[in-house]
C-alpha positions in Angstrom: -53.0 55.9 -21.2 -52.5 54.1 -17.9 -48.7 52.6 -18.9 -47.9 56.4 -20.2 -48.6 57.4 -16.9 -46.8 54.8 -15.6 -43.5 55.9 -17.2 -43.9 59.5 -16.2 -43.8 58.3 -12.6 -40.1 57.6 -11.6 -41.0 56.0 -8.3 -42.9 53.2 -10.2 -40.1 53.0 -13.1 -37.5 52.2 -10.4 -39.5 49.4 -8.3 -40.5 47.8 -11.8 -36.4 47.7 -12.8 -35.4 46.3 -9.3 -38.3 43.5 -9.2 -37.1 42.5 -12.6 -33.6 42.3 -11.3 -34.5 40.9 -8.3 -36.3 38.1 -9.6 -33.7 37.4 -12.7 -31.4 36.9 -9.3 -33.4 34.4 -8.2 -34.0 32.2 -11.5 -29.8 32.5 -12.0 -29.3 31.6 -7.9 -32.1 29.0 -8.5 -31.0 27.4 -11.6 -27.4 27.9 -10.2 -28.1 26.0 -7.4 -30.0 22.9 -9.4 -26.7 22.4 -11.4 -24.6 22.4 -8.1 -26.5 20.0 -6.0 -26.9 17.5 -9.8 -22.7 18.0 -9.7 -22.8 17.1 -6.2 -24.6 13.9 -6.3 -22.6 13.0 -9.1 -19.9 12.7 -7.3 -21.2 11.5 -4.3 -22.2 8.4 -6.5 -18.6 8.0 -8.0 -17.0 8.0 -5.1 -19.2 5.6 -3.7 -18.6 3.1 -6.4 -14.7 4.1 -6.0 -15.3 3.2 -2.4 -17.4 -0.2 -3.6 -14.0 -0.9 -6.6 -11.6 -0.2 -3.5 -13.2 -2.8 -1.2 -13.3 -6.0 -4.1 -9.5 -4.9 -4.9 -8.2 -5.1 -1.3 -10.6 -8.2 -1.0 -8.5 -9.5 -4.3 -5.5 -8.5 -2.9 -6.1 -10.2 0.8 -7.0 -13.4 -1.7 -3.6 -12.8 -3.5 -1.8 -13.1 -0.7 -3.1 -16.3 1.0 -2.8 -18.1 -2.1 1.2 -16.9 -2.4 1.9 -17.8 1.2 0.1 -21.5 -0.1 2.3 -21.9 -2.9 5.3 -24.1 -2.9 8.7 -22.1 -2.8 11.1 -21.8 -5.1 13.8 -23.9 -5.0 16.9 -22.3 -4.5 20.1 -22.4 -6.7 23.5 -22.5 -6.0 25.4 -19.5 -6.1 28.6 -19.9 -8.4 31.2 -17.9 -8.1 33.7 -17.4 -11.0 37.4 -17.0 -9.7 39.0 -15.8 -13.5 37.1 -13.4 -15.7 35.4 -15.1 -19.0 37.0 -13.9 -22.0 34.1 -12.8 -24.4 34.5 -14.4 -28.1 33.5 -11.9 -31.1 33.2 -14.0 -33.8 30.5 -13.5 -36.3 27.9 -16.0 -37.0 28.3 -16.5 -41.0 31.4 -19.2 -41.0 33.2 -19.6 -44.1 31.7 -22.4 -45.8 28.3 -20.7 -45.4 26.0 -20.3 -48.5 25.8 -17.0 -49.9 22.7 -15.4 -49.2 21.0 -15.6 -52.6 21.1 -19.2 -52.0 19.7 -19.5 -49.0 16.9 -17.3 -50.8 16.9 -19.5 -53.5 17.7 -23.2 -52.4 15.2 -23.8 -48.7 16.9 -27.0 -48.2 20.5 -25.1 -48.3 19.1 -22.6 -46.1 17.9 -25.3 -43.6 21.0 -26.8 -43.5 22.9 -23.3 -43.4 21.1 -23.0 -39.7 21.9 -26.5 -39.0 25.0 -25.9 -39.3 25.1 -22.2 -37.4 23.4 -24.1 -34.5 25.8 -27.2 -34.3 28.5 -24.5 -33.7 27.1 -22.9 -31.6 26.9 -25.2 -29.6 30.2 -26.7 -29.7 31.2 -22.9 -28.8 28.8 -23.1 -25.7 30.3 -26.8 -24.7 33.7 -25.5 -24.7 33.2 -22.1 -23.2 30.9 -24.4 -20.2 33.9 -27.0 -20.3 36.9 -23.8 -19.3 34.1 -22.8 -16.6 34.5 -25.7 -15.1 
């Protein structure tokens, strides 16, 4: 009987609704809140080991550096000019009395002997071309 009574009373109806409100408000600022100060600590706590990461790299970089001003120099080359321009040579690899490539498949003594060969000639080719540099 009481809560019917209640209801038929719109003064009591409207300070029951904004209560409620009031104090869902609250919980939602509250709980709001809770999450916001957990995401700022957070990230207080990464940035502070970012700051702790920083400090050992510049401390590994300060160490870098004292060991390269310790460490003996290069020596330095001679610079070689090269009065006439050097004709580039486009010959292909496979000479003439190479194998054919089913025997180099076949035949791994022939195939050794094939790069043997390539590799003899080629360096001949590099001794001359060093030789006209000269």
């Amino acid at each position: 009987m009481y809560k019917i009574e209640m209801f038929k009373n719109p003064t009591l109806v409207h300070i029951a609704v904004e209560t409620t409100f009031v104090l869902a408000l609250i919980f939602w600022v509250s709980s709001t809140n809770r999450k916001t100060n957990f995401f700022i600590k957070n990230l207080l706590q990464r940035i502070s080991d970012l700051e702790d990461r920083l400090v050992k790299i510049e401390s590994l970089e300060e160490r870098i550096t004292n060991l390269e001003s310790r460490a003996p120099k290069a020596p330095s080359y001679k610079k070689v000019s090269i009065s006439e321009p050097v004709e580039e040579k486009r010959e292909s690899l496979v000479y003439s009395r190479s194998p054919s490539p089913i025997a180099i498949l076949d035949d791994d003594n022939n195939g050794k002997a094939f790069v043997q060969e390539i590799d003899t000639q080629f360096e001949k080719d590099l001794e001359e071309e060093l030789e006209k540099l000269e």
